[in-house]
MARVO-118299 format. One record per residue (C-alpha): residue number from 1; chain; x, y, z; residue in three letters. Coordinates in nm, 3 decimals. Each point is the difference from the previous one (the first is absolute). Layout:
! MARVO-118299
<NUM,'A',<X,Y,Z>,'ALA'>
...
END
This chain:
! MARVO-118299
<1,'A',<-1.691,-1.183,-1.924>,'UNK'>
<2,'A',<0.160,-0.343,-0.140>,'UNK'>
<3,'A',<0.266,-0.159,0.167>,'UNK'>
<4,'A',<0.209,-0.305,-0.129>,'UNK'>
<5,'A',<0.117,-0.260,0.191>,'UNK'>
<6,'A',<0.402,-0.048,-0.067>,'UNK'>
<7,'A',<0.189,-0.260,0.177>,'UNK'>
<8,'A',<0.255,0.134,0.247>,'UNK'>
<9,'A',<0.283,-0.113,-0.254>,'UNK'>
<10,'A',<-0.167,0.235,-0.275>,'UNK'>
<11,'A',<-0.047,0.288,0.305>,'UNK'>
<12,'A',<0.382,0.028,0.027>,'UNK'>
<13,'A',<-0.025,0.202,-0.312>,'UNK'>
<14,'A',<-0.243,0.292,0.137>,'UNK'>
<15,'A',<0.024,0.236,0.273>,'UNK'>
<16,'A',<-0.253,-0.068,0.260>,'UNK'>
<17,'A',<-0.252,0.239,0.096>,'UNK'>
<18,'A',<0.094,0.123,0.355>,'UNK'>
<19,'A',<0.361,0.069,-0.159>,'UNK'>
<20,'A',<-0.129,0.214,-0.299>,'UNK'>
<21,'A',<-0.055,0.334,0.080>,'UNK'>
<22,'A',<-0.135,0.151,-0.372>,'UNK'>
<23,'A',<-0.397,-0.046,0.066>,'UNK'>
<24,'A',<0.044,-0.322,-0.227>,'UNK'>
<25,'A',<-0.321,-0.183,0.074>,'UNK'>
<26,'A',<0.082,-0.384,0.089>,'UNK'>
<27,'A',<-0.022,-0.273,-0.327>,'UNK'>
<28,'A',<0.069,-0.277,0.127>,'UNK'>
<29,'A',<0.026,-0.250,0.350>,'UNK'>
<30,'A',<0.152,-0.275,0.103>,'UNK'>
<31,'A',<-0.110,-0.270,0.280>,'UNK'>
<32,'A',<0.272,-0.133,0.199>,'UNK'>
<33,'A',<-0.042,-0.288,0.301>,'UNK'>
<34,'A',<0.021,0.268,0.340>,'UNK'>
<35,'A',<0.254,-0.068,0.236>,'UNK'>
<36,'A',<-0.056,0.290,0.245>,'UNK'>
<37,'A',<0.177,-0.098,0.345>,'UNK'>
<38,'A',<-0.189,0.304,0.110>,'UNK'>
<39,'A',<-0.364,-0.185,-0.035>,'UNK'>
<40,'A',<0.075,-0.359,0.101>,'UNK'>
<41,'A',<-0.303,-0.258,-0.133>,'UNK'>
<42,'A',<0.027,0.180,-0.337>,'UNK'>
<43,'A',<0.108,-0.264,-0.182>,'UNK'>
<44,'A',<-0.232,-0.048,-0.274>,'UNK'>
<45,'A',<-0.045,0.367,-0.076>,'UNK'>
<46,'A',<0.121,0.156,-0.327>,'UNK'>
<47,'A',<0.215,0.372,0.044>,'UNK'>
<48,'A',<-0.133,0.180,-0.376>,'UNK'>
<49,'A',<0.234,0.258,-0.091>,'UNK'>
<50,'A',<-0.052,0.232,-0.277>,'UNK'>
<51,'A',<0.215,0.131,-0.259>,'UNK'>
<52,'A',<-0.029,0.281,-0.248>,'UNK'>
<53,'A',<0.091,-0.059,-0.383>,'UNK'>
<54,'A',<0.344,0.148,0.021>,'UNK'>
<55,'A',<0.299,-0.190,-0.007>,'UNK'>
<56,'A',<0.247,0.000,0.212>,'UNK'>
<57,'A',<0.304,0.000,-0.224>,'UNK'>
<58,'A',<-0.115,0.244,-0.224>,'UNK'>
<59,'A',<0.344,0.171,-0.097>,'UNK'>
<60,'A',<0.163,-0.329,0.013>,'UNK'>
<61,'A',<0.066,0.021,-0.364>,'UNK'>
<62,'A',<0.174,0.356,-0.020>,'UNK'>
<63,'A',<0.357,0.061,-0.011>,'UNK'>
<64,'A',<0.202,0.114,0.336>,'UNK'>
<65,'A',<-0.154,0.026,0.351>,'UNK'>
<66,'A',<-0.203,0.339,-0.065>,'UNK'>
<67,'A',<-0.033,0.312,-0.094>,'UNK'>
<68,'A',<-0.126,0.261,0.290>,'UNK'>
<69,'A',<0.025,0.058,0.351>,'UNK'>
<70,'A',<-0.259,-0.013,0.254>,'UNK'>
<71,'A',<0.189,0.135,0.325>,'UNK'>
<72,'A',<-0.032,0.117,0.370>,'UNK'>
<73,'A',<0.088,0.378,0.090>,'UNK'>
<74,'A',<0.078,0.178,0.320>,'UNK'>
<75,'A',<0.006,0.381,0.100>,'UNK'>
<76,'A',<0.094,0.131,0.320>,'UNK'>
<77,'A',<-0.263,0.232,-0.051>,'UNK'>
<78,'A',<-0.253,-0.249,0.003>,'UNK'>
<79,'A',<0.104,-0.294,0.290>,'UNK'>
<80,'A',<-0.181,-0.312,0.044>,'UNK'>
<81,'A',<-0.118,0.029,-0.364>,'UNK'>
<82,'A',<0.134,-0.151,-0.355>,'UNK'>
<83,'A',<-0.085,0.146,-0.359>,'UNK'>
<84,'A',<-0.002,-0.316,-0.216>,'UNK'>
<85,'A',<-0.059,0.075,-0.408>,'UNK'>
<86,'A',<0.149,-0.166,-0.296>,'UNK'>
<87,'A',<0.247,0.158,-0.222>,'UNK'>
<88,'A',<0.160,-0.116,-0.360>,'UNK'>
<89,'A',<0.318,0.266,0.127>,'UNK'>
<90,'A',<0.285,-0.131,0.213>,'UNK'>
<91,'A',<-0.087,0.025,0.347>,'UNK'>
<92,'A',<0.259,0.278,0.059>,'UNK'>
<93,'A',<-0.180,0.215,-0.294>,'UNK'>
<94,'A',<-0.388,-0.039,0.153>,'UNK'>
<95,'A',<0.195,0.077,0.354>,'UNK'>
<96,'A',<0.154,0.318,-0.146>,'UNK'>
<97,'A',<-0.337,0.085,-0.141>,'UNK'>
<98,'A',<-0.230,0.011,0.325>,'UNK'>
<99,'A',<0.252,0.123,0.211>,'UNK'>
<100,'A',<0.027,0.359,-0.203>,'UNK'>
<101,'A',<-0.385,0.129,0.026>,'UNK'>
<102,'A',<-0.003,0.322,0.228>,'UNK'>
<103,'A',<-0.273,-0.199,0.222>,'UNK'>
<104,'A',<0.239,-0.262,0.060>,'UNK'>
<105,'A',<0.214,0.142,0.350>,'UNK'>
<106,'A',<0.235,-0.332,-0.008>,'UNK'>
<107,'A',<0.141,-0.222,-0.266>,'UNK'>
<108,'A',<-0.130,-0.321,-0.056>,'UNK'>
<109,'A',<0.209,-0.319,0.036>,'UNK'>
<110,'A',<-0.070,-0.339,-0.186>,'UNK'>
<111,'A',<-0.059,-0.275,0.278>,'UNK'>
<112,'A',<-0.097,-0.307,-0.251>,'UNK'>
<113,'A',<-0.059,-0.051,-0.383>,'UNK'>
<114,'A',<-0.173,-0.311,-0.160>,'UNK'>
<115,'A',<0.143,-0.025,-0.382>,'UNK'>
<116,'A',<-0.264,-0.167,-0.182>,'UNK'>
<117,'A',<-0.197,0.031,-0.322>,'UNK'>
<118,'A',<-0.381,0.211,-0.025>,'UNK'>
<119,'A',<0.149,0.193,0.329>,'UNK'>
<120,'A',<-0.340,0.204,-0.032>,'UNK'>
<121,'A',<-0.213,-0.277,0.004>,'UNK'>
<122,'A',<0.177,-0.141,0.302>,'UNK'>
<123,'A',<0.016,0.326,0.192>,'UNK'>
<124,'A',<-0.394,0.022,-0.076>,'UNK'>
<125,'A',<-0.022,-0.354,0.164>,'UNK'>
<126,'A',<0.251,0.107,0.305>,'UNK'>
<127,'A',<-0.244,0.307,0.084>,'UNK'>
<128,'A',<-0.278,-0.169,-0.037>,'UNK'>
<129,'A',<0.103,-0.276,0.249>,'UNK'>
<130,'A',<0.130,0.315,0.294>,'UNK'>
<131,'A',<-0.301,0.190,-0.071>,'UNK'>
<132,'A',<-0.040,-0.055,0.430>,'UNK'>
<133,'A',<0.326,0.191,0.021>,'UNK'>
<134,'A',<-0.063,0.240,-0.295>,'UNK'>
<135,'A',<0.043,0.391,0.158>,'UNK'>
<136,'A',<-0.218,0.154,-0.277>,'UNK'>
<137,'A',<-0.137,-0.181,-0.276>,'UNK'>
<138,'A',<0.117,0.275,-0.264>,'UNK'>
<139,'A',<0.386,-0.028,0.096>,'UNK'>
<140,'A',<0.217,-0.261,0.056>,'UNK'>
<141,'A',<0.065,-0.030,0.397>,'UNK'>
<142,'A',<-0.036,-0.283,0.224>,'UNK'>
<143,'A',<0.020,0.000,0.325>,'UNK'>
<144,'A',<0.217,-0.344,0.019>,'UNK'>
<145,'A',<0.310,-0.159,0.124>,'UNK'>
<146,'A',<0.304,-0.052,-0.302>,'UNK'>
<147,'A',<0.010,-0.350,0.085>,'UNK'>
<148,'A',<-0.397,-0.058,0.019>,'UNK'>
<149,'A',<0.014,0.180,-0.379>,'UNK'>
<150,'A',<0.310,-0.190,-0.139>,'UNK'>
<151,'A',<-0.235,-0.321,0.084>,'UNK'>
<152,'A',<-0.289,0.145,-0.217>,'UNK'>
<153,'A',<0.153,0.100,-0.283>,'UNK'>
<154,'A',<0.209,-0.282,-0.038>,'UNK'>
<155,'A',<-0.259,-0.259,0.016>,'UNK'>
<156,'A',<-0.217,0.205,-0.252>,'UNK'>
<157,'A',<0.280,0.013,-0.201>,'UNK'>
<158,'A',<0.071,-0.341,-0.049>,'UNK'>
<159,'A',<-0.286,0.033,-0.260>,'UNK'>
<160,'A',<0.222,0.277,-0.200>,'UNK'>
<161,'A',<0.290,-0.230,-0.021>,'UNK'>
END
Protein backbone atom coordinates (compact mmCIF):
# COMPACT_ATOMS: atom_id res chain seq x y z
CA UNK A 1 0.00 0.00 0.00
CA UNK A 2 1.24 3.76 -0.79
CA UNK A 3 0.98 6.32 1.62
CA UNK A 4 1.64 10.13 1.07
CA UNK A 5 3.13 12.27 3.30
CA UNK A 6 0.75 15.57 3.83
CA UNK A 7 1.74 18.24 6.14
CA UNK A 8 -0.47 18.56 9.20
CA UNK A 9 -1.93 21.89 7.61
CA UNK A 10 -3.06 19.77 4.44
CA UNK A 11 -4.33 16.79 7.15
CA UNK A 12 -6.99 19.22 8.51
CA UNK A 13 -8.86 18.40 5.39
CA UNK A 14 -9.19 14.41 5.93
CA UNK A 15 -10.61 12.36 8.55
CA UNK A 16 -8.00 10.45 10.32
CA UNK A 17 -7.95 6.85 10.45
CA UNK A 18 -8.84 5.86 14.09
CA UNK A 19 -11.99 8.29 13.59
CA UNK A 20 -13.25 6.63 10.30
CA UNK A 21 -15.22 3.81 10.82
CA UNK A 22 -16.11 2.70 6.83
CA UNK A 23 -13.07 0.07 6.33
CA UNK A 24 -11.38 3.08 4.37
CA UNK A 25 -7.81 1.89 4.20
CA UNK A 26 -5.35 4.85 5.39
CA UNK A 27 -3.77 7.28 2.26
CA UNK A 28 -1.95 9.34 3.76
CA UNK A 29 0.34 10.41 7.24
CA UNK A 30 1.56 13.09 8.74
CA UNK A 31 4.76 13.50 11.18
CA UNK A 32 4.32 15.85 13.90
CA UNK A 33 7.26 16.81 16.73
CA UNK A 34 5.74 14.37 19.98
CA UNK A 35 5.00 16.06 22.99
CA UNK A 36 3.66 13.15 25.09
CA UNK A 37 3.83 14.26 28.93
CA UNK A 38 3.01 10.63 29.36
CA UNK A 39 6.69 9.41 28.02
CA UNK A 40 9.03 12.12 29.30
CA UNK A 41 12.68 12.04 27.22
CA UNK A 42 10.57 11.80 24.03
CA UNK A 43 11.50 14.75 22.66
CA UNK A 44 12.88 14.07 19.38
CA UNK A 45 10.33 11.46 18.43
CA UNK A 46 7.82 12.01 15.61
CA UNK A 47 3.75 10.90 16.56
CA UNK A 48 2.62 9.62 12.53
CA UNK A 49 -0.96 9.73 12.26
CA UNK A 50 -2.82 8.44 9.40
CA UNK A 51 -5.65 9.66 7.50
CA UNK A 52 -7.97 8.13 4.98
CA UNK A 53 -8.80 10.05 1.59
CA UNK A 54 -12.09 11.41 2.74
CA UNK A 55 -12.66 14.81 3.58
CA UNK A 56 -13.89 16.05 6.33
CA UNK A 57 -16.27 18.70 5.06
CA UNK A 58 -17.72 16.77 2.52
CA UNK A 59 -21.39 18.24 2.54
CA UNK A 60 -19.99 21.58 3.21
CA UNK A 61 -21.23 22.73 -0.08
CA UNK A 62 -25.02 21.60 0.14
CA UNK A 63 -27.82 23.71 1.05
CA UNK A 64 -29.38 23.59 4.81
CA UNK A 65 -27.95 21.54 7.73
CA UNK A 66 -29.25 17.98 6.42
CA UNK A 67 -31.50 15.85 5.35
CA UNK A 68 -32.09 12.55 7.69
CA UNK A 69 -32.06 11.52 11.11
CA UNK A 70 -29.83 9.20 12.80
CA UNK A 71 -31.49 8.88 16.42
CA UNK A 72 -31.49 7.01 19.84
CA UNK A 73 -34.69 4.87 20.86
CA UNK A 74 -35.95 3.48 24.10
CA UNK A 75 -38.63 0.73 24.97
CA UNK A 76 -39.64 -0.23 28.27
CA UNK A 77 -39.73 -3.53 26.97
CA UNK A 78 -36.24 -3.63 26.33
CA UNK A 79 -34.24 -1.58 29.48
CA UNK A 80 -30.68 -0.85 29.46
CA UNK A 81 -30.76 -1.04 25.63
CA UNK A 82 -31.15 1.74 22.66
CA UNK A 83 -32.31 0.98 18.94
CA UNK A 84 -30.34 3.60 16.94
CA UNK A 85 -31.22 3.61 12.86
CA UNK A 86 -31.49 6.46 10.49
CA UNK A 87 -34.66 7.63 9.04
CA UNK A 88 -35.48 10.37 6.08
CA UNK A 89 -39.29 10.52 8.15
CA UNK A 90 -39.81 12.90 11.04
CA UNK A 91 -38.82 11.33 14.10
CA UNK A 92 -42.45 11.14 15.34
CA UNK A 93 -43.38 9.10 11.95
CA UNK A 94 -40.29 6.29 12.31
CA UNK A 95 -41.51 6.33 16.24
CA UNK A 96 -45.12 5.60 15.20
CA UNK A 97 -43.79 2.98 12.86
CA UNK A 98 -41.81 0.55 15.30
CA UNK A 99 -43.98 1.00 18.02
CA UNK A 100 -47.17 -0.77 16.06
CA UNK A 101 -45.56 -4.39 15.16
CA UNK A 102 -47.52 -7.12 17.26
CA UNK A 103 -43.88 -8.20 18.65
CA UNK A 104 -43.40 -4.89 19.98
CA UNK A 105 -45.22 -5.15 23.91
CA UNK A 106 -44.32 -1.24 24.60
CA UNK A 107 -44.07 1.85 22.52
CA UNK A 108 -40.96 3.24 21.69
CA UNK A 109 -39.90 6.77 22.72
CA UNK A 110 -37.26 8.99 20.82
CA UNK A 111 -34.36 9.80 23.38
CA UNK A 112 -31.91 11.77 20.78
CA UNK A 113 -31.82 12.57 16.96
CA UNK A 114 -28.68 13.83 15.02
CA UNK A 115 -30.11 15.88 11.77
CA UNK A 116 -27.47 15.56 9.32
CA UNK A 117 -26.99 14.72 5.66
CA UNK A 118 -26.11 10.68 4.26
CA UNK A 119 -27.92 9.67 7.80
CA UNK A 120 -27.26 5.97 6.45
CA UNK A 121 -23.82 6.34 5.95
CA UNK A 122 -23.41 7.84 9.39
CA UNK A 123 -25.57 5.31 11.19
CA UNK A 124 -23.31 2.58 9.32
CA UNK A 125 -20.26 4.43 10.91
CA UNK A 126 -22.15 4.77 14.53
CA UNK A 127 -22.68 0.79 14.55
CA UNK A 128 -19.68 0.07 13.44
CA UNK A 129 -17.88 2.08 16.19
CA UNK A 130 -20.54 0.19 19.30
CA UNK A 131 -20.10 -3.04 17.70
CA UNK A 132 -18.67 -3.94 21.71
CA UNK A 133 -22.17 -2.98 22.80
CA UNK A 134 -24.05 -4.37 19.74
CA UNK A 135 -26.94 -7.07 21.27
CA UNK A 136 -27.15 -9.00 17.96
CA UNK A 137 -25.40 -8.10 14.97
CA UNK A 138 -28.65 -8.53 12.70
CA UNK A 139 -30.79 -5.86 14.74
CA UNK A 140 -30.18 -2.70 15.97
CA UNK A 141 -29.69 -2.96 19.97
CA UNK A 142 -26.97 -1.82 22.07
CA UNK A 143 -26.53 -2.42 25.24
CA UNK A 144 -25.37 1.38 26.15
CA UNK A 145 -26.00 4.35 28.27
CA UNK A 146 -28.13 7.52 26.27
CA UNK A 147 -25.47 9.75 27.20
CA UNK A 148 -22.42 7.31 26.25
CA UNK A 149 -24.50 7.07 22.62
CA UNK A 150 -25.37 10.85 22.23
CA UNK A 151 -21.31 11.17 22.44
CA UNK A 152 -20.88 8.66 19.49
CA UNK A 153 -23.12 9.72 17.20
CA UNK A 154 -22.47 13.16 17.52
CA UNK A 155 -18.84 13.06 16.99
CA UNK A 156 -19.38 10.73 13.90
CA UNK A 157 -21.66 13.07 12.77
CA UNK A 158 -19.69 15.99 12.60
CA UNK A 159 -18.53 14.35 9.28
CA UNK A 160 -22.37 14.50 7.93
CA UNK A 161 -22.60 18.13 8.63
Amino acid sequence: MIFSRITSKQAEKYVPYDEDFNNLPPTHYTFTPSQDPKYPGSEGWETVTYYTGREVNLYSNREGEGDSWVYAMSSPANPGMLKIGYTAKELEVRRRQLSRGTGVPEEFEVEFGFWCFNAEACEYEVHRALKSCRVNNKKEFFRISLYEAIKVIEKIGEKYK
